[in-house]
FINUKOL-236843 format. One line per 4 residues: number of its first residue (from 1); for each residue x, y, z of C-alpha. Coordinates in steps of 0.001 Angstrom, whole numbers, plus 524288, in hexadecimal, padded with zeros to 5 digits. Example, Ala and Ser with C-alpha at 12.3 -4.5 7.8 and 13.67 -1.06 7.14 Angstrom:
2
1 = 8300C 7EE6C 81E78; 83566 7FBDC 81BE4 .
//
This chain:
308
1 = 80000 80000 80000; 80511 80D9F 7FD89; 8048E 816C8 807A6; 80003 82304 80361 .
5 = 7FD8A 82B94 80F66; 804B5 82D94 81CD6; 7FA9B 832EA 8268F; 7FBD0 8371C 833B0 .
9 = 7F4E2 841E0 83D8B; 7F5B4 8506F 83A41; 7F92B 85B37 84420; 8042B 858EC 84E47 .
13 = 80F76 84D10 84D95; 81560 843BC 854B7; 821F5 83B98 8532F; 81A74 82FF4 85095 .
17 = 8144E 833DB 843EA; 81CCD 83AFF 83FEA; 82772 82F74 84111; 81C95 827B8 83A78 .
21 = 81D4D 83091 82F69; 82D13 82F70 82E0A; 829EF 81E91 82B15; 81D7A 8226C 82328 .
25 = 8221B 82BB7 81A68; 8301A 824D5 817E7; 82782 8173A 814FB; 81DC7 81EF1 80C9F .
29 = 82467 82A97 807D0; 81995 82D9B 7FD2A; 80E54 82DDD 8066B; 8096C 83981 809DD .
33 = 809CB 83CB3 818D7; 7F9F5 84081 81DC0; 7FA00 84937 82A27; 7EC21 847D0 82E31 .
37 = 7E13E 846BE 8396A; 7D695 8427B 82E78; 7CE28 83662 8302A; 7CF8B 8340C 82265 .
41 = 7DD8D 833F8 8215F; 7E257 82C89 82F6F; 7D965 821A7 82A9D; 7E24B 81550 8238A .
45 = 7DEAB 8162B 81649; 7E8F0 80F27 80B1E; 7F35F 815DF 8098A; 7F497 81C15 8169F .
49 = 7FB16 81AA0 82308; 7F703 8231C 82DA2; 7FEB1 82363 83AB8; 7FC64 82932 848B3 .
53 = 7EFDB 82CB7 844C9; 7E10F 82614 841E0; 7DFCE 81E4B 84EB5; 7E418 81235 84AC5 .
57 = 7F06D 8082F 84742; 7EE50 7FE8A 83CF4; 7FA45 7FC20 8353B; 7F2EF 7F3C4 82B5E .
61 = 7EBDF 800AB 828BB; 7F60C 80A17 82A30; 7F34B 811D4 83577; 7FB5C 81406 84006 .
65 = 7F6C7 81BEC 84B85; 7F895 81843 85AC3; 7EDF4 82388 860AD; 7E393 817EC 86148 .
69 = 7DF97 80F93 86BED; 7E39A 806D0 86CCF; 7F228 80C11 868FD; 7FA80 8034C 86181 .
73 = 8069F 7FF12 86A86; 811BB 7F68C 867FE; 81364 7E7AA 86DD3; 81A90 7EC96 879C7 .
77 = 80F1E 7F70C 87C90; 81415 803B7 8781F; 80C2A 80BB0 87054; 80E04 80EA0 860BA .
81 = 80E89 81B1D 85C44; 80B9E 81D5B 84D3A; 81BD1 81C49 84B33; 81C6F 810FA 852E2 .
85 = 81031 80A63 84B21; 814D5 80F9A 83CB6; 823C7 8097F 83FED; 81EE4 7FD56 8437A .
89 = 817EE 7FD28 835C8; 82133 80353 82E7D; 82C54 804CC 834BE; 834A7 7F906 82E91 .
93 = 830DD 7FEBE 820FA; 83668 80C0B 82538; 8437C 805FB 82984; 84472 7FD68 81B16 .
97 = 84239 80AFE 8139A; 84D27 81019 81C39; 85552 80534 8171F; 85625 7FED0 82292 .
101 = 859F4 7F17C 82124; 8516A 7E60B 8219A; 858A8 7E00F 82AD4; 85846 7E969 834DA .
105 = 84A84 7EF4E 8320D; 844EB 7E8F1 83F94; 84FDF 7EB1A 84760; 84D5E 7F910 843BE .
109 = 8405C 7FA44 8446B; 83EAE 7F53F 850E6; 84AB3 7FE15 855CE; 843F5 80B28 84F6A .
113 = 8369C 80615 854EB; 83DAE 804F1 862D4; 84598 81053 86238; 83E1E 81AA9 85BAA .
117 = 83111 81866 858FB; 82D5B 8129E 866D3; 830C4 82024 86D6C; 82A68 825C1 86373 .
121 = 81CE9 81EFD 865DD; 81C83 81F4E 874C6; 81EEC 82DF6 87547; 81345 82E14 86B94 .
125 = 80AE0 8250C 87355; 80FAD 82D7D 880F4; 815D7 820F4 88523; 822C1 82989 886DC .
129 = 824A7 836D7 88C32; 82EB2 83EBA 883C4; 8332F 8437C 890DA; 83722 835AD 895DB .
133 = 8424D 839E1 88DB6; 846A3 8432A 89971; 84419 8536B 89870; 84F88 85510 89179 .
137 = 84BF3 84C62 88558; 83E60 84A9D 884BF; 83D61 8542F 879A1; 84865 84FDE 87135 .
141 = 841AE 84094 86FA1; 83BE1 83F7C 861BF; 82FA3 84080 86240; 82FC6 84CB4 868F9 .
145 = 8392F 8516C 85FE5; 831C5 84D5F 853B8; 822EA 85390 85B1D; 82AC9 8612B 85D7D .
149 = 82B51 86208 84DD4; 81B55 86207 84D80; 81813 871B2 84CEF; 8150D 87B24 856FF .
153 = 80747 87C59 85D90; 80518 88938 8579F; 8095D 88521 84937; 7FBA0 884DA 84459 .
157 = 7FE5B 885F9 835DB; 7F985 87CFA 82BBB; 800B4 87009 828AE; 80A67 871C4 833A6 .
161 = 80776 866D6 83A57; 80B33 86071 82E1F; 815C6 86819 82AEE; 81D4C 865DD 8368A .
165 = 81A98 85806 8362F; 8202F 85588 827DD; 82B59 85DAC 82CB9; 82DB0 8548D 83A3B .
169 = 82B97 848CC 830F2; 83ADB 848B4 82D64; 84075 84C7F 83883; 83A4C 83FFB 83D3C .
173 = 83F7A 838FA 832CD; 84DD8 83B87 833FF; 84B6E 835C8 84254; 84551 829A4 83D2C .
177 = 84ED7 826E0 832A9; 85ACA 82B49 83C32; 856AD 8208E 843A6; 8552E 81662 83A6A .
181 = 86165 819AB 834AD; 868D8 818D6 83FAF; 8619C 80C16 844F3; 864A0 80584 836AA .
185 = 873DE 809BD 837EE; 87516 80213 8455D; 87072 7F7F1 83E94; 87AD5 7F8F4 8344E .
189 = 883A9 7FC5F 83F1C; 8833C 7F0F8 84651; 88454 7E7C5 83B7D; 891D4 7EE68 83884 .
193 = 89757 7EE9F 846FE; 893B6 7DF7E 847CD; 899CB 7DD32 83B35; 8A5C6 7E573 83F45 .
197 = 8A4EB 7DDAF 84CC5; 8A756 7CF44 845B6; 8B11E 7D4D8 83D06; 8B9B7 7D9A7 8484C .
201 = 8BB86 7CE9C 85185; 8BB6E 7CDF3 85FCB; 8C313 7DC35 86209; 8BF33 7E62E 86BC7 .
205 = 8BED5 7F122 86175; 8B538 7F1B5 85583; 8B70B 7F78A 84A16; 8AC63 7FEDF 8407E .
209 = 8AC90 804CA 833B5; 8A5D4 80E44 8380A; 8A013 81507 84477; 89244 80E98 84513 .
213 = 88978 80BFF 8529A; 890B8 7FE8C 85544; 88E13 7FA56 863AB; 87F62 7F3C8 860DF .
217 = 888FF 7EB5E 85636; 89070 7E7E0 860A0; 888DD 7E4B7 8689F; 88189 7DACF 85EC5 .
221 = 88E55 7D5D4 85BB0; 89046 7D219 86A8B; 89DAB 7D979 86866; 89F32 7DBE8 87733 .
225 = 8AF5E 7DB34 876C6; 8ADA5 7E8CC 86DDD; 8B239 7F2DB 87749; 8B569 7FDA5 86B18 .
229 = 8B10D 800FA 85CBA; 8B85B 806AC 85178; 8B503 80E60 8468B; 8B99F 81A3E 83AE8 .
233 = 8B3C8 82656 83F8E; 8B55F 82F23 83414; 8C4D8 82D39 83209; 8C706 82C5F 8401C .
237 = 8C27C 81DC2 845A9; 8BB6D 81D0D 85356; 8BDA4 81501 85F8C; 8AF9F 81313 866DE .
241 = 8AA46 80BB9 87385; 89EC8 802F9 87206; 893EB 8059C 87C97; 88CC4 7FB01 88612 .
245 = 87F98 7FF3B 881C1; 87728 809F3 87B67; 873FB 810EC 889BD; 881D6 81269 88E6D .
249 = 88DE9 8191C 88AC7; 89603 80F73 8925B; 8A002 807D7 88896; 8A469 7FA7F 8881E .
253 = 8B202 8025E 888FC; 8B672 810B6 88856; 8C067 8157F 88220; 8CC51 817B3 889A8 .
257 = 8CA6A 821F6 89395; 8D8AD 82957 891A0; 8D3A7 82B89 88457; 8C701 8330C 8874D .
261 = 8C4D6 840F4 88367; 8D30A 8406E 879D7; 8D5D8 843F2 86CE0; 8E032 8429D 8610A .
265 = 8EDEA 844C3 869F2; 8E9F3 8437A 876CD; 8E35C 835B3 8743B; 8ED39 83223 86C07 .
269 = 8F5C0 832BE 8780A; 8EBDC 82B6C 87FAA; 8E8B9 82159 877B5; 8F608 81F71 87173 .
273 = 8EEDF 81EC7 86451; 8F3D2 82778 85A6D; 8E77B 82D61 853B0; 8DD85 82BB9 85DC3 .
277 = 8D59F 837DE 85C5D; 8CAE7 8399C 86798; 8C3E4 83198 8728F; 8B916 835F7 87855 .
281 = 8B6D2 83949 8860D; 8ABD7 8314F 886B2; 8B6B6 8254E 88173; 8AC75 81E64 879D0 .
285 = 8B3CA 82249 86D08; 8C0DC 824EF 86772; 8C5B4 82B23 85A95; 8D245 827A2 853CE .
289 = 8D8BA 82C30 84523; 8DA17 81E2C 83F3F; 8D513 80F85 840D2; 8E1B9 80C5E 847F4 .
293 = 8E1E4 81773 850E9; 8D396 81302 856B7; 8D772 8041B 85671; 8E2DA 806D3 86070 .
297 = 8D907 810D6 868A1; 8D07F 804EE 86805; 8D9AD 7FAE3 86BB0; 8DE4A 802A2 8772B .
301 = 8D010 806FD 87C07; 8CDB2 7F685 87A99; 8D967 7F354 8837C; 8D6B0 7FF14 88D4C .
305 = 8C70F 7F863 88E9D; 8CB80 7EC49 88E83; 8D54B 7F077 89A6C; 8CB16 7F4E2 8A455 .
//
């Protein structure tokens, strides 16, 4: 069936149809997007798929709104809103016309769903406060951020509603396909750091071709004797410490601490590495002028860890 017509309420947005729109409109780029309170028009029809509006979810019939009762909720109780409902339906589709691999089209989906479109429906549904987020964020979390691009309360003039909606419409994109992208190149990440991981042996330091998020690769790999990873960094080459997990800075080793907060002479003298160029305070990464200047910064940080 060709879909024709995009139609969702008139008047004042929220993230969820408007994030709706981003998977709509990429899926369906010809059909024409239908801002609208009429009967006539939130009412399935061929052709037509009408979201957070008409009072009722059928996806047979193409309507997907989550105002009814009873609301449409997902199998662990949580409540759809109409992103939450229209990902679910056509969110796999979405991730295949962003080239996403077939292979890791679930993986993704269900990561995006989890991630991203979850928050997303239980601030809709009031599930969530924005300002569980603390004072000092609350108004910096998306959908706030995407709502504060509706127009004013005294911006009575014809078609703005609609104008500002069309105009918040890619700004909501570029999060949407940020994400993706960057969910799609861990993907491709991780397949290179295991490959890179069976090519090297059973050494403490691994080296990339390129800096790349590596430590979910790792981790995969069951690579737990990695302490360090190596990589080019423009025509300089990087020394870096692999974290215990996502919520921690903590390291499975540091760099060596006469090296922190040193640059070009003054960690050459510390290190005894000719060409080492920087460490950061923080010791969680190194910077040296060639391949063989960051092997030796490795080898020593790798007998210093190893030491303790």
């Amino acid at each position: 069936m060709t879909i024709t017509h995009l139609v969702t309420h008139s008047g004042g947005f929220h993230a969820d149809e408007l994030l709706s729109s981003v998977i709509l409109t990429r899926l369906f780029p010809k059909a024409e997007l239908v801002r609208t309170r009429d009967k006539a028009w939130i009412t399935p029809a061929e052709g037509r798929i009408v979201y957070d509006v008409g009072g009722d979810f059928d996806a047979a019939a193409q309507i997907f709104d989550h105002h009814q009762r009873p609301n449409p909720l997902r199998e662990d109780g949580q409540p759809y809103s109409s992103f939450g409902l229209i990902w679910a339906q056509y969110g796999r589709d979405y991730l295949r016309a962003m080239a996403v691999p077939e292979k890791d089209v679930e993986a993704i989906h269900d990561s995006f769903d989890r991630g991203f479109v979850l928050p997303v429906d239980l601030v809709d549904n009031g599930a969530v406060n924005t300002s569980e987020a603390g004072p000092l964020f609350s108004g910096m979390t998306l959908p706030v951020l995407l709502e504060s691009l509706k127009t004013v309360f005294d911006d009575r003039e014809e078609g703005a509603d609609d104008r500002a909606f069309l105009a918040a419409l890619p700004v909501a994109r570029a999060f949407v396909e940020a994400q993706i992208k960057r969910k799609a190149a861990k993907f491709r990440a991780e397949a290179m750091v295991m490959a890179a991981i069976e090519a090297a042996g059973e050494g403490r330091v691994l080296e990339l071709p390129m800096g790349m998020p590596f430590r979910a690769g790792v981790e995969k790999a069951g690579a737990d004797h990695r302490l360090f990873v190596i990589h080019p960094r423009g025509e300089d080459w990087a020394l870096t410490t692999i974290r215990v997990g996502d919520d921690t800075f903590d390291n499975r080793a540091d760099l060596p601490v006469a090296w922190a907060g040193l640059t070009d002479a003054a960690l050459e003298i510390a290190s005894g590495v000719p060409g080492a160029k920087f460490c950061h305070n923080g010791r969680f990464i190194a910077v040296a002028a060639s391949r063989e200047a960051i092997l030796k910064m490795a080898d020593i940080a790798v007998a210093e860890a190893l030491a303790e």
